[in-house]
N, C-alpha and C positions, 0 to 999 in steps of 0.2 A: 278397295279395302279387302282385308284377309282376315276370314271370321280364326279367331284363337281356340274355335274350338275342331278346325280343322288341319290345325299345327302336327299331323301326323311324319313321323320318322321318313326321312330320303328314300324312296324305294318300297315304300307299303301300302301308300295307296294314292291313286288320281287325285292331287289339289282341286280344290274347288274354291271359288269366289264365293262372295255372300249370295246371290240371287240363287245359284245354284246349289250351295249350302241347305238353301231355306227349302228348295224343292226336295231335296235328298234327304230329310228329315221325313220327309211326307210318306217315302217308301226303303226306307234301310230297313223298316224292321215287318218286312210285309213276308208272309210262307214264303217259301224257296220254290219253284215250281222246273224240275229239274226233266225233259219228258225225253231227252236222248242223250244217252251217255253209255259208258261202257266199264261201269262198276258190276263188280261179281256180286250174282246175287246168293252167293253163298255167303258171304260173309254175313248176312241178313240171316239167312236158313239158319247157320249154326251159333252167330253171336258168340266168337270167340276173338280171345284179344289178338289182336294185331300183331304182327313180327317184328322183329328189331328195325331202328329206322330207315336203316337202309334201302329193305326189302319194302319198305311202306312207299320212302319218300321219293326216290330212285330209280331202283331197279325196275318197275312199273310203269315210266314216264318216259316217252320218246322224245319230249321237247327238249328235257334234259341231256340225252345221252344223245342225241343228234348232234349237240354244239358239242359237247367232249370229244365224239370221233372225228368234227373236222377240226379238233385242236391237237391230234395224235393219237389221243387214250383210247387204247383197246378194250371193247364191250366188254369182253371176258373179263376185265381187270374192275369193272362196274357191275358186276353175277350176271349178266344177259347171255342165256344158255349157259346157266350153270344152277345145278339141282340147287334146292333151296337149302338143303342140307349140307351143303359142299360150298358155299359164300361164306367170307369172311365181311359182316357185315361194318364193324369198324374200320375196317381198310377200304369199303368202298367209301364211307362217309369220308375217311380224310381224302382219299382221294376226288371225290366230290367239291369239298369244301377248297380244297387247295386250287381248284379251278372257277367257284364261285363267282371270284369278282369279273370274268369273262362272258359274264350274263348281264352286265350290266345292259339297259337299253332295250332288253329283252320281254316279251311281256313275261314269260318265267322267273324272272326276275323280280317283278310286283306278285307272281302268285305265290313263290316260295317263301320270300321273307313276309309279306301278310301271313301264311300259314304258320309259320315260325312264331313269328309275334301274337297272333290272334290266339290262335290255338295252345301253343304251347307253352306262351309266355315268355320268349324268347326275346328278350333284347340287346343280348351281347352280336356282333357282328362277326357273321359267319366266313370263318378263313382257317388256314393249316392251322395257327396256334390257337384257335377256340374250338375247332372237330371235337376233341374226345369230350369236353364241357359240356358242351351244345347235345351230344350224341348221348350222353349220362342223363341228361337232364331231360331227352326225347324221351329215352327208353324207359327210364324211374313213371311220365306221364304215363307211357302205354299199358300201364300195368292196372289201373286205377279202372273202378267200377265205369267210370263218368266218360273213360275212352272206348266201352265195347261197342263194338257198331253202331249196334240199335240205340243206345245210349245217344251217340254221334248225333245221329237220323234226327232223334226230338233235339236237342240240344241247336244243330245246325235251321230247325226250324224248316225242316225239310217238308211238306206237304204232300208232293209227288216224284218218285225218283224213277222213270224207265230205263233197264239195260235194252242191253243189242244181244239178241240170241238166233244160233242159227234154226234156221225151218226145221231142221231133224231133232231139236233137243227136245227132252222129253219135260223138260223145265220142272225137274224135280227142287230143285233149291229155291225155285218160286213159290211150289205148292208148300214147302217147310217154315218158308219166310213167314207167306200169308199164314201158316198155323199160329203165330207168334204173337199175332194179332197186336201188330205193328200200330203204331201213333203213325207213320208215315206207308200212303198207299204205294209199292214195291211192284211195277208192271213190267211184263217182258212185252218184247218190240223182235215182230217177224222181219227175220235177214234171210231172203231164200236167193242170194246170190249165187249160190253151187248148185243150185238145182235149175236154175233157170238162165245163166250163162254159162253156153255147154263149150269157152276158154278156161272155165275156173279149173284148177288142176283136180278138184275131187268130184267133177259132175259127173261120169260116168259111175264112182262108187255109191255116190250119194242117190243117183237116182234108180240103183236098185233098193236101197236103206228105205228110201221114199217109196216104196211099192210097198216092201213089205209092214212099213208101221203103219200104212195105211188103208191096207189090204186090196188097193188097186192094182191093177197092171199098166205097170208105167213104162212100160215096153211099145203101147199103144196112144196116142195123142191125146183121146178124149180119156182115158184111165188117167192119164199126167194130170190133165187139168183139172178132175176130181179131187185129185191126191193131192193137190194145192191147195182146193180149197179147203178139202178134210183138214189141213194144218191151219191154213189161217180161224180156222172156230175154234177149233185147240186152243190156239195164241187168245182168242179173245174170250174164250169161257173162264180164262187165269189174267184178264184183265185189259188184255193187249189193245191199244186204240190206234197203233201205226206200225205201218211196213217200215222198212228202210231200204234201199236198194246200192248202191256206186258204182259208176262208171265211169273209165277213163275218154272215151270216145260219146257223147250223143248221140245216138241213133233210135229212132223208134220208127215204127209201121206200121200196117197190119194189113196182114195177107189173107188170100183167100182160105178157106181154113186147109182145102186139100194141099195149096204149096205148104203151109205150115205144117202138118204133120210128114210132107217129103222130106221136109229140112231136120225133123226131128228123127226120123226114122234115120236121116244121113249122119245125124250128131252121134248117134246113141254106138252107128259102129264106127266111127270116128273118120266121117269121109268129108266133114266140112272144109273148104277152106275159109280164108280170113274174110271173106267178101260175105258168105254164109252165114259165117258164124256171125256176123255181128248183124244179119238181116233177123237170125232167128232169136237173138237174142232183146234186138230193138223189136220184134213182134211181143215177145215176152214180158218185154215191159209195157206194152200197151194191155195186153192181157191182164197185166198185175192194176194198172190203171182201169182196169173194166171191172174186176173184181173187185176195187176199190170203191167205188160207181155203184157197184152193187151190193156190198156187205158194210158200206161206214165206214172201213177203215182210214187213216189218215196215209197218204203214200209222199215217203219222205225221199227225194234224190241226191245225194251227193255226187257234183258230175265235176271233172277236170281234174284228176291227179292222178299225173304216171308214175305207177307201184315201180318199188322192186328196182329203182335206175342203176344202184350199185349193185351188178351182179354177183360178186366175187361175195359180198355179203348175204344179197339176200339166199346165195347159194350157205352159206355156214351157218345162218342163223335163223333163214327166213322171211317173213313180211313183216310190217310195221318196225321195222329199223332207223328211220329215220331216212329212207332212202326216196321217200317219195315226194315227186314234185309235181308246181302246181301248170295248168298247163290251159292255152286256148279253148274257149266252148262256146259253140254258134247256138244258141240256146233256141234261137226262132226256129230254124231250120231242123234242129235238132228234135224239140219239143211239137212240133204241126202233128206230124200223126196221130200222136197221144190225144192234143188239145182237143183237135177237129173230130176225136171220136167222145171224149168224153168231158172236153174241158166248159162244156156248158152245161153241165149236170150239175143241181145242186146238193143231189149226196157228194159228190167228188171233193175233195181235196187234197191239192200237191203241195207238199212245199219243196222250194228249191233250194239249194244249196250251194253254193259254185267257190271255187278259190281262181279265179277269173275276173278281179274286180274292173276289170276293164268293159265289163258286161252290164254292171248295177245298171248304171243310168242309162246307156245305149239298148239294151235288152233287158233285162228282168226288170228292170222298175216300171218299163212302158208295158212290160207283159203282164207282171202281179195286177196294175191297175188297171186292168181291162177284161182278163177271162175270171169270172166268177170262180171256177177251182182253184187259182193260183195265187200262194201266198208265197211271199219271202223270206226264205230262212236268214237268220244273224248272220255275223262275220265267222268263219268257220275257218279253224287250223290256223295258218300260217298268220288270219289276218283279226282271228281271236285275242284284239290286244288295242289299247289305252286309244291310240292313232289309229286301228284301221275299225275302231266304233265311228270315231269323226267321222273319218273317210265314207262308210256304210251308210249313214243318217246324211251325212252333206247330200250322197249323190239319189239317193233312193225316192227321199221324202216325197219332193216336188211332184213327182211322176206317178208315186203310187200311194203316199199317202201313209197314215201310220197303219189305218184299220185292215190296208192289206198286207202288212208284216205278221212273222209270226212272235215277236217278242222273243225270249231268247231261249237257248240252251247251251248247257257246257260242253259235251260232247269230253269227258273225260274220262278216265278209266283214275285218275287221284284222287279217289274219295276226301281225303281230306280238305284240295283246292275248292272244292264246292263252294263255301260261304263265299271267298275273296271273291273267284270267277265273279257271280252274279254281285256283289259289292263293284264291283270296279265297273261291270255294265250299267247297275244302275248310277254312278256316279256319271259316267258316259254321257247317259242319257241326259241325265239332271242339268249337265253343260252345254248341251246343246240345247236342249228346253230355255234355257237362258238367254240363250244368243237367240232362241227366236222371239223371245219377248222385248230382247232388246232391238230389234228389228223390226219392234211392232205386231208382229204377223199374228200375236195372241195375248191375252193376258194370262194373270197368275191363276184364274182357276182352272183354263184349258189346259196352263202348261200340270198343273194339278194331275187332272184326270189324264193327259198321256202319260205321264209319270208311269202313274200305275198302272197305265194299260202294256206298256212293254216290259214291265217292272213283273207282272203277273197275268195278269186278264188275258190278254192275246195270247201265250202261250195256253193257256187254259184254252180258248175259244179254239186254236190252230188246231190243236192235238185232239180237239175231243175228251177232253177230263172232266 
């Protein structure tokens, strides 16, 4: 049976049966609890209206313009790298919409048209001959008291919202935010990937920038790992409860401290090779995990995705183009070092990340459920979507159990998709909660209380909020 009050439009949101209907009532309207993502936290600082939809809905979104460029359409032709002043934003919308119905299947596809409809009250269906409508009818909302950010934040039910900022910023648009005295707590999240993978193309600048903001000499090993730390208190005196890190290859280690400053002294005048650099870089992140160990922070990994594969691209426009793919990660072998120095600590906490799903059950689910630091982060990127929540929960549970998950995160820079994302996870969830009571394995108040434990509580619990 099909409850009638879950007759929502083709395309807006995950159906649900009545068992799981009944569960999803329990948690749709619980705080947003949002702890890694990559919204500007200026928009918060200065609470100013939004730009026309384009630049909102668009031009900002790589899942979107990923599928455009392998359907022909030139970025430029979608304003990416192009001044914000110089887009013509009605021409990217029809050109947008005139390729719409080619997302179908997509999870972008559930997040755009929920945003459309939820938000904007959009129920006409979006294509070449409803663009200027639909675009009229965005732009007239953005204008309205009830769309400024902060507006947004309460309205969205937002609780906790972390960006990704790098180790150098001075997080002035946090400290503006937090003046604003926000209904929603706005925390920055330490990214010191340029300072401590000395491949990042700006480590060499960055870690003179690092010296001087922090008055160390980081010319010197032990001066560097000062000036680490001097930033990670920074990050958490304006609120910060987790690192973040990425890497395409796993590797971690830890050396004797004197090879480790050889290798840093070889990084800084650029004499590493590839075998080097990723020795001194896998010590690094055990470091970053030792300091984690020792300060609370939460250390967050996202590992398996080869940046940058279209050169010709990321050479015109840069990184996060859509170019990045997802890619093999031997997580056991990879993670030992790290674990075996710190993964029995109960300050410590990791969570992992992987777009590797070939790994859930074979590796991280046996791993999460077993070292006391290690939790499991959601479905991430590619696999952020309706099917690969199934896929996540089918192979993980058994192994690791709910309470070593971390519950969810968006991981989005669409401020707007926020609500849908965690709506369509927790309907997710709410299906699978179903199938396991119809399998017996719990009744309805267990599946109750995990509801909201991945729904809210475990993110809370993961991140330290």
């Amino acid at each position: 049976m099909t409850s009638e009050t879950d007759q929502a439009p083709i395309g807006t949101a995950l159906h649900l049966p009545d068992t799981a209907r009944a569960l999803y009532e329990t948690v749709r309207d619980l705080p947003i609890v949002s702890p890694h993502g990559h919204c500007d936290p200026k928009w918060f600082a200065t609470n100013q209206p939004f730009p026309d939809p384009a630049s909102l809905l668009i031009v900002p979104d790589h899942y979107l313009f990923r599928m455009l460029y392998s359907q022909g359409v030139d970025l430029r032709d979608l304003g990416v790298g192009v001044p914000e002043e110089q887009r013509d934003g009605r021409a990217i919308f029809r050109l947008f919409a005139s390729h719409w119905h080619k997302f179908r299947g997509t999870p972008s596809w559930l997040w755009m048209n929920g945003t459309l409809r939820q938000l904007f009250g959009i129920t006409e269906r979006l294509n070449a001959e409803s663009a200027d409508r639909i675009y009229d009818a965005i732009d007239a909302r953005l204008r309205g008291a009830d769309m400024l950010p902060n507006a947004l934040l309460r309205s969205f039910n937002i609780e906790v919202l972390a960006t990704t900022d790098g180790a150098l910023d001075d997080l002035g648009h946090h400290k503006a935010a937090q003046a604003n005295d926000l209904a929603t707590r706005v925390i920055p999240t330490f990214r010191p990937d340029s300072v401590i993978n000395p491949e990042h193309p700006d480590y060499h600048r960055d870690l003179v920038t690092l010296g001087e903001i922090t008055g160390e000499d980081t010319g010197d090993f032990a001066g560097y790992l000062r000036a680490l730390e001097i930033r990670r208190a920074y990050f958490r005196d304006l609120g910060a409860t987790a690192t973040d890190h990425a890497v395409q290859d796993l590797i971690t280690c830890w050396l004797d401290r004197n090879d480790a400053s050889a290798l840093f002294t070889k990084a800084r005048l650029g004499q590493l090779d590839a075998a080097q650099a990723n020795r001194l870089h896998g010590h690094m992140l055990t470091e970053m995990a030792q300091m984690s160990a020792d300060d609370g922070m939460v250390m967050q990994l996202h590992a398996g995705s080869r940046r940058g594969t279209n050169h010709a691209l990321n050479t015109a426009f840069g990184p996060d183009m859509g170019a990045d793919i997802p890619t093999r990660t031997n997580w056991v072998a990879g993670l030992e070092a790290l674990l075996n120095r710190v993964g029995n600590s109960p300050n410590m906490r990791l969570l992992a990340f992987t777009l590797d799903e070939s790994s859930y059950a074979r590796e991280l689910a046996p791993m999460a459920g077993h070292w006391p630091a290690l939790r499991l982060g959601p479905p991430w990127w590619f696999h952020d979507s309706a099917n690969g929540i199934e896929r996540y929960l089918d192979h993980v549970v058994e192994t690791a159990g709910y309470w070593n998950l971390a519950g969810f995160n968006d991981d989005t820079r669409a401020f707007m998709s926020i609500p849908v994302r965690h709506d369509l996870w927790r309907r997710g969830v709410c299906r699978h909660l179903a199938t396991q009571m119809e399998k017996r394995l719990f009744d309805r108040s267990d599946a109750e209380e995990i509801a909201r434990l991945l729904s809210r509580d475990l993110a809370v619990d993961a991140y330290r909020l």
